[in-house]
N, C-alpha and C positions, 0 to 999 in steps of 0.2 A: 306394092313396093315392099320389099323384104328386110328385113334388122341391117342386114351391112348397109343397104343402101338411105334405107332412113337416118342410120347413123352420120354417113358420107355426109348427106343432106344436110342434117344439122351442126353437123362441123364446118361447113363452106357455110351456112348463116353466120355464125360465131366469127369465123375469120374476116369475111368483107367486115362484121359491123366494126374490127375491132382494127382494120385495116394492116391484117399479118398476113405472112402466108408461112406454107408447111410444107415439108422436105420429108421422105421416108427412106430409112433405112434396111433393106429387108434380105434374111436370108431365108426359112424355112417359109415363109408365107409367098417366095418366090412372084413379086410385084404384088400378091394381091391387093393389100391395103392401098398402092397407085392405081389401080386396075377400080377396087372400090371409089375412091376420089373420085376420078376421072370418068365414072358413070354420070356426074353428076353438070348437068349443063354450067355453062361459065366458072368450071373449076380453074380455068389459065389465069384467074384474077388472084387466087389463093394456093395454088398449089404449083411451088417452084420450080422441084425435081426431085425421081422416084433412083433410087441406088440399089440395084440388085446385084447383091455380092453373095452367091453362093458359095462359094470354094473362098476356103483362108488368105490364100492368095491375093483375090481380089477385097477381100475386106483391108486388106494391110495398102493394096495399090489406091483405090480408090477413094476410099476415106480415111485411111493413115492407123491406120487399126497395127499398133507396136508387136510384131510378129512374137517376138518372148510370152505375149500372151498365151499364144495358143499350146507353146508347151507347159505352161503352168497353171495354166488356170480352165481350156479347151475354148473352144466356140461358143460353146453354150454355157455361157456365165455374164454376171454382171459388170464385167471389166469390161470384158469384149462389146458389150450393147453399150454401153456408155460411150466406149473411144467409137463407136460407130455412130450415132448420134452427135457425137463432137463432130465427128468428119462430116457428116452431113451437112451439118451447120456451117461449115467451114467453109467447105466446095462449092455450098451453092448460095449461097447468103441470104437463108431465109432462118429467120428467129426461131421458130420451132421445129423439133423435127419428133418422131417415133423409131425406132429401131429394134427390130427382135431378130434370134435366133434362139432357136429350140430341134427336137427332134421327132419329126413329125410321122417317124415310121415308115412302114411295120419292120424296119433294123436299126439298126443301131444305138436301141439303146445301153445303159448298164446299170447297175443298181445304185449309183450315185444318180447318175442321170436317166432314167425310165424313158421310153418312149414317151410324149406326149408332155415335158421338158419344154418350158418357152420360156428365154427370158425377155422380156421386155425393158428399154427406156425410153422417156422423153425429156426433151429438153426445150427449156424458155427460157431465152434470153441468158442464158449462161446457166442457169440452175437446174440440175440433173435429178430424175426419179427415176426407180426404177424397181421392178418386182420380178419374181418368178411365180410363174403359174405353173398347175401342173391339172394339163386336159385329157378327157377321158374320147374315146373313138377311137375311127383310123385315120388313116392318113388325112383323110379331108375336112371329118370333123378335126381333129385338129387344126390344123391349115384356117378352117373355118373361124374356126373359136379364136383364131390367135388375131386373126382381121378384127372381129368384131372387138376383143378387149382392147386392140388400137386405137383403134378411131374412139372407143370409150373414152379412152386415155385421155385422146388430144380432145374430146370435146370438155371432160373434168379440167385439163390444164388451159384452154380456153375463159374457162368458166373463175379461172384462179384459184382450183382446186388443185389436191394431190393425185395427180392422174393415178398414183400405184394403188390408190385406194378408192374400195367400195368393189 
């Protein structure tokens, strides 16, 4: 069994014991974090619904993500993982959710924002965390790396920790 999926693993213990379940948000990880979940046998007990919003567009239709963001602040920032974690939680009615965007390569980045740019949040029960990481690889590590400090996340805010940290 491999890190994302032992991760998954002990995020679905965490959730049945604690009888939650968990929504994801995702753009640059493009479903992975649902994709990792849902390896995991009787994940339908804890895991609500997965929001693959790549394009702006859909982050503003489907989780309500306030489009003025994107011109002030871009995708890849803390505003925007926040209101998309909100939306999450909204649309699907589950108490917890994860949401990242970042840029996963090998274009787009720029010197504010590098390739390899993720931000992440979570959200319990209305209280919002959130951090930026900044992962080294290409595209897949990346992509890789941004799964695994997900599920870190929600098993830390599971735990009643500060998912942004450690």
């Amino acid at each position: 069994m491999d890190r994302i999926t032992r991760l998954a693993a002990r995020l679905g213990e965490a959730l049945v014991a604690r009888q939650l379940q968990v929504t994801t948000a995702e753009s640059c990880t493009g479903g992975g974090i649902a994709e990792a979940i849902t390896r995991i046998p009787g994940s339908s007990q804890w895991f609500e619904a997965g929001y693959i919003t790549y394009s702006n567009r859909q982050k503003s239709l489907q989780l309500g993500v306030p489009e003025a963001l994107f011109a002030t602040v871009g995708a890849v920032s803390r505003e925007v993982v926040e209101a998309m974690a909100r939306g999450a939680c909204t649309h699907s009615g589950a108490p917890l959710a994860v949401a990242v965007s970042g840029i996963a390569g090998p274009d787009g980045g720029s010197p504010d924002k590098p390739v390899g740019s993720v931000w992440l949040a979570w959200l319990a029960h209305g209280q919002l965390f959130s951090c930026r990481c900044q992962f080294a690889g290409d595209r897949q590590a990346v992509r890789e790396q941004t799964v695994a400090r997900a599920l870190e996340g929600l098993v830390r805010l599971t735990a009643g920790e500060n998912p942004a940290e450690g």
